[in-house]
C-alpha positions in Angstrom: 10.9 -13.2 -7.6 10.1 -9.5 -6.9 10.8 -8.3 -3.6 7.5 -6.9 -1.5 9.1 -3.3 -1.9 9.0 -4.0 -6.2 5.3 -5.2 -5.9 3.7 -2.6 -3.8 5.7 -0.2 -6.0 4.2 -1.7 -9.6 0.6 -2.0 -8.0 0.5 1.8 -7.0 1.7 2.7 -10.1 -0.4 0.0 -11.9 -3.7 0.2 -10.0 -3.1 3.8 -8.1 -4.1 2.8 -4.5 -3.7 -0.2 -2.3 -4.7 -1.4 1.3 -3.4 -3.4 4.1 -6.4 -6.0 3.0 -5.5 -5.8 -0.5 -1.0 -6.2 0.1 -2.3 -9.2 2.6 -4.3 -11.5 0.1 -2.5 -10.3 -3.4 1.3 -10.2 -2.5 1.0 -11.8 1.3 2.4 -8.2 2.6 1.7 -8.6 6.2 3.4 -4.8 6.9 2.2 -2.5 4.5 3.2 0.7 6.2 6.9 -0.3 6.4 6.7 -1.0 2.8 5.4 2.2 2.4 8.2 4.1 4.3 10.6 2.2 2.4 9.1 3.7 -0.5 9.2 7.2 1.1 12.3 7.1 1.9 13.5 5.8 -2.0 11.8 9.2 -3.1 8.1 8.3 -3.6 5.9 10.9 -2.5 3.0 8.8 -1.1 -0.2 9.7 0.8 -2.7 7.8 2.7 -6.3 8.3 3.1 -8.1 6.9 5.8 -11.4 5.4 4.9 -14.0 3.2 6.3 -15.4 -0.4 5.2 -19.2 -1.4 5.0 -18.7 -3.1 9.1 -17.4 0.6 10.1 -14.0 -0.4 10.5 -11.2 2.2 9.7 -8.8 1.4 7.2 -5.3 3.7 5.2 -6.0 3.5 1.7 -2.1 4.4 0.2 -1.5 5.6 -3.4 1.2 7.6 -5.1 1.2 11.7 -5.2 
């Protein structure tokens, strides 16, 4: 089984960006921003783009540099 850090990896690379929502319901990733600075601090150069969903709440969008 791949570890969360392996699967937020192969989706960023795989489907460029990913959300909180989307780690939560596709890999069960309840802290996405620690799997991000794990990533960060492996190397990756990652940035995050805040954006906002149809009910106007505000979300980070994260994808690789």
């Amino acid at each position: 089984m791949q570890s969360q850090y392996q699967m937020i990896l192969n989706h960023l690379i795989d489907h460029e960006s990913i959300s909180g929502v989307e780690a939560a319901e596709l890999y069960r990733v309840r802290s996405l921003p620690r799997r991000i600075c794990d990533l960060k601090e492996a190397g990756f150069e990652i940035v995050s783009v805040w954006r906002t969903d149809p009910l106007g709440q505000r979300y980070k969008k994260y994808r690789l540099a």
